[in-house]
LOPA-294988 format. One line per 5 residues: number of its first residue (from 1); their letters; for each residue x, y, z of N, C-alpha, C. Coordinates in Angstrom, 1 decimal. Last residue first. Layout:
<pts>
NUM) A) X Y Z X Y Z X Y Z; ...
</pts>
This chain:
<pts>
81) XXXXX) 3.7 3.0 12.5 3.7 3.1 14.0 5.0 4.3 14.5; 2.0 4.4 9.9 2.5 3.6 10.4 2.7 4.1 11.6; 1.5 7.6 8.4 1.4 6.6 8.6 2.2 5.7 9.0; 0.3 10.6 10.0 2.0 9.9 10.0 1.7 8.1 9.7; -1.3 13.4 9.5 -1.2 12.0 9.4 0.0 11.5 9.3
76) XXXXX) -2.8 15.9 11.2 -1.6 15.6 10.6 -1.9 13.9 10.8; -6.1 17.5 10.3 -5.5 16.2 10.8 -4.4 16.3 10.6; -7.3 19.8 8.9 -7.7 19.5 10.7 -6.9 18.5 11.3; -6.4 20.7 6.3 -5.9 21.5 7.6 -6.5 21.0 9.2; -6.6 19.6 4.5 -7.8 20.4 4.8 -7.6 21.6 5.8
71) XXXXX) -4.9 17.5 4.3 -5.0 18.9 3.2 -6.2 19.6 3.7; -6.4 15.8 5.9 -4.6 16.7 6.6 -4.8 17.6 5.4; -8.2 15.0 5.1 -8.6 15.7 6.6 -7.4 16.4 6.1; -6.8 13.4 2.7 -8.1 14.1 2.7 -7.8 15.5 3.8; -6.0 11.3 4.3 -5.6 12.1 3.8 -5.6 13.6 3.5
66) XXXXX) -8.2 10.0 5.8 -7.2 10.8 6.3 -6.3 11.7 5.8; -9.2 8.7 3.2 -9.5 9.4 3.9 -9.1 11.0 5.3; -7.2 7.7 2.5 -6.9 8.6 1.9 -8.0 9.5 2.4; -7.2 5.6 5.1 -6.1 6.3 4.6 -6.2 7.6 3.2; -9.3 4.4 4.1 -9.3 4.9 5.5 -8.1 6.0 5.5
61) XXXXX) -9.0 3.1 1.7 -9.6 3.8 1.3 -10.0 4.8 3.1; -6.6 1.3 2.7 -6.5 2.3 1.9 -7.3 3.5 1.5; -8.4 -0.3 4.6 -7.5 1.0 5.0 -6.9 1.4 4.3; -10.2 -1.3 2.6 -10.3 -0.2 3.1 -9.6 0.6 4.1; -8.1 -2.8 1.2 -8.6 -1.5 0.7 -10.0 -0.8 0.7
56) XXXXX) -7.3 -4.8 2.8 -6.3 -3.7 2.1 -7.2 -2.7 1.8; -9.9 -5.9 3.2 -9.2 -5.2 4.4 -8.5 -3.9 3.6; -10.2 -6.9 0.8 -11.0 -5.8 0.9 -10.9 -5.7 2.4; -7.9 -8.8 0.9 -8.6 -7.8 0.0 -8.8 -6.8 0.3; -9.0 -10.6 3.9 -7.5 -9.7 3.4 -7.6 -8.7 2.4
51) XXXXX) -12.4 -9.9 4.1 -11.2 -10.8 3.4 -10.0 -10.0 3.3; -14.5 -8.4 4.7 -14.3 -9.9 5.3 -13.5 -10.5 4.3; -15.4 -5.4 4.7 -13.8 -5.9 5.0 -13.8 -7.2 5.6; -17.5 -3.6 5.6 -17.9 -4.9 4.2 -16.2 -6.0 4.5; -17.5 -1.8 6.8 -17.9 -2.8 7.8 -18.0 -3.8 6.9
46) XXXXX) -15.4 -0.2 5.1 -14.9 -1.0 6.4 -15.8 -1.9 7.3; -17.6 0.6 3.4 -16.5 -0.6 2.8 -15.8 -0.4 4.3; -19.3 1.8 5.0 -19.7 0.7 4.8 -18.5 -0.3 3.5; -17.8 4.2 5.0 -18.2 3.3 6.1 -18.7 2.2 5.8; -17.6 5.0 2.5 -16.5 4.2 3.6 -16.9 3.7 4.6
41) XXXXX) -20.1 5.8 2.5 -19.4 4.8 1.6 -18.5 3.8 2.4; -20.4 8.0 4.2 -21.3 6.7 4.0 -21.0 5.6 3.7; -19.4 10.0 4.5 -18.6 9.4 4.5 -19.4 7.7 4.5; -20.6 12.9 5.5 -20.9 12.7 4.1 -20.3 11.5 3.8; -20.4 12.3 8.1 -21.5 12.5 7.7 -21.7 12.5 6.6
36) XXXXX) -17.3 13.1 8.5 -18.1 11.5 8.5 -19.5 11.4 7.8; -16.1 15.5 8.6 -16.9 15.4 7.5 -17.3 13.8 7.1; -16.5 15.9 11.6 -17.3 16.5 10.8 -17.7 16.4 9.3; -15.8 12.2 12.9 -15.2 13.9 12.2 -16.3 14.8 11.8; -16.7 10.1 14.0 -16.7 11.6 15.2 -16.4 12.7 14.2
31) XXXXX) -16.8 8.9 12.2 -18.2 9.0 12.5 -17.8 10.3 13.3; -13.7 8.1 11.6 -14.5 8.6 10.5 -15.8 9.5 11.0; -13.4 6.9 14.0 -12.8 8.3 13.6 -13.0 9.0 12.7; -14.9 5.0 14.0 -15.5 5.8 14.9 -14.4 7.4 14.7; -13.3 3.0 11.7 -14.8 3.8 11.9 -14.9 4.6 13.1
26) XXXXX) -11.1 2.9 13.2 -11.2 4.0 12.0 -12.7 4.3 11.8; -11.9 1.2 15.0 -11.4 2.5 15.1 -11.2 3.3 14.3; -12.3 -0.8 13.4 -13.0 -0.2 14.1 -13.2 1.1 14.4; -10.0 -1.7 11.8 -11.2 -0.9 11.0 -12.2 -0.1 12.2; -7.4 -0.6 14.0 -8.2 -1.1 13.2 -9.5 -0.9 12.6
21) XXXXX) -6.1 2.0 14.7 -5.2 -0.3 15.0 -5.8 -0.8 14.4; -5.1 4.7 15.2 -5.8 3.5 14.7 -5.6 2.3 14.4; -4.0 6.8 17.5 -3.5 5.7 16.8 -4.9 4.7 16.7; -3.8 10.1 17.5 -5.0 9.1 17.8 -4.3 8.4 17.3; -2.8 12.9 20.0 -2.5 11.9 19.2 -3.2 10.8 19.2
16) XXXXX) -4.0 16.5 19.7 -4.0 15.2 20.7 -3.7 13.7 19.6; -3.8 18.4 18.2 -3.0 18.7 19.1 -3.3 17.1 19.6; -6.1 17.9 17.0 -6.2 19.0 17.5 -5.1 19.0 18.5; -4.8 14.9 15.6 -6.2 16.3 15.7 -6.1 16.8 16.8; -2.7 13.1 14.2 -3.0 14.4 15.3 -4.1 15.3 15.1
11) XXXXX) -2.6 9.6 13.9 -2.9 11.1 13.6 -2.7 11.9 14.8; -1.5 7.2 12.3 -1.3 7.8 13.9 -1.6 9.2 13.2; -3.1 4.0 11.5 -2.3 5.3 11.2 -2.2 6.0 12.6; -2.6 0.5 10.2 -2.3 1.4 11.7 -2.3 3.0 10.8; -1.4 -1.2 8.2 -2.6 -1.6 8.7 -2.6 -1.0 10.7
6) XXXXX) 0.5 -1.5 5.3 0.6 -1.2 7.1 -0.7 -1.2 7.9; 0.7 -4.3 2.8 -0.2 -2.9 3.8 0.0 -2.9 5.4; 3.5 -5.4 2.2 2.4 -5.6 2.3 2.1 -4.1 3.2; 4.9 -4.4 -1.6 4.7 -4.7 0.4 3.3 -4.8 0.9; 5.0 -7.4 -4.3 4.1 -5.6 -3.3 4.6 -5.9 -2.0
1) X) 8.0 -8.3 -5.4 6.8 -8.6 -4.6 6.3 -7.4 -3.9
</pts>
């Protein structure tokens, strides 16, 4: 049986610790980044997320987002609590 999706990340930008609890908040973490602006998509698959489904995957697709940031060098990401 899959596990189920953690549905939280804890980053560090700039030194200061952000925990994401939900799509919301991952939208507004997407919108405040510099590279939100090219991030259209995702934003609109987290305000599309009306079913368990396509919850999973948009904090998957929030998550690789974050990903993303930490190879970049602006975010560390520690997923889960």
């Amino acid at each position: 049986m899959p596990q189920p999706m953690i549905h939280e990340l804890r980053l560090s930008v700039g030194g200061e610790i952000q925990e994401i609890r939900s799509l919301d908040e991952a939208a507004i973490f997407v919108r405040c980044h510099p590279m939100g602006e090219h991030a259209g998509s995702l934003l609109d698959q987290i305000a599309g997320a009306s079913n368990p489904l396509l919850t999973d995957r948009a904090w998957l697709a929030v998550a690789t987002f974050a990903d993303a940031m930490q190879r970049s060098g602006n975010v560390k990401l520690t997923r889960g609590a």
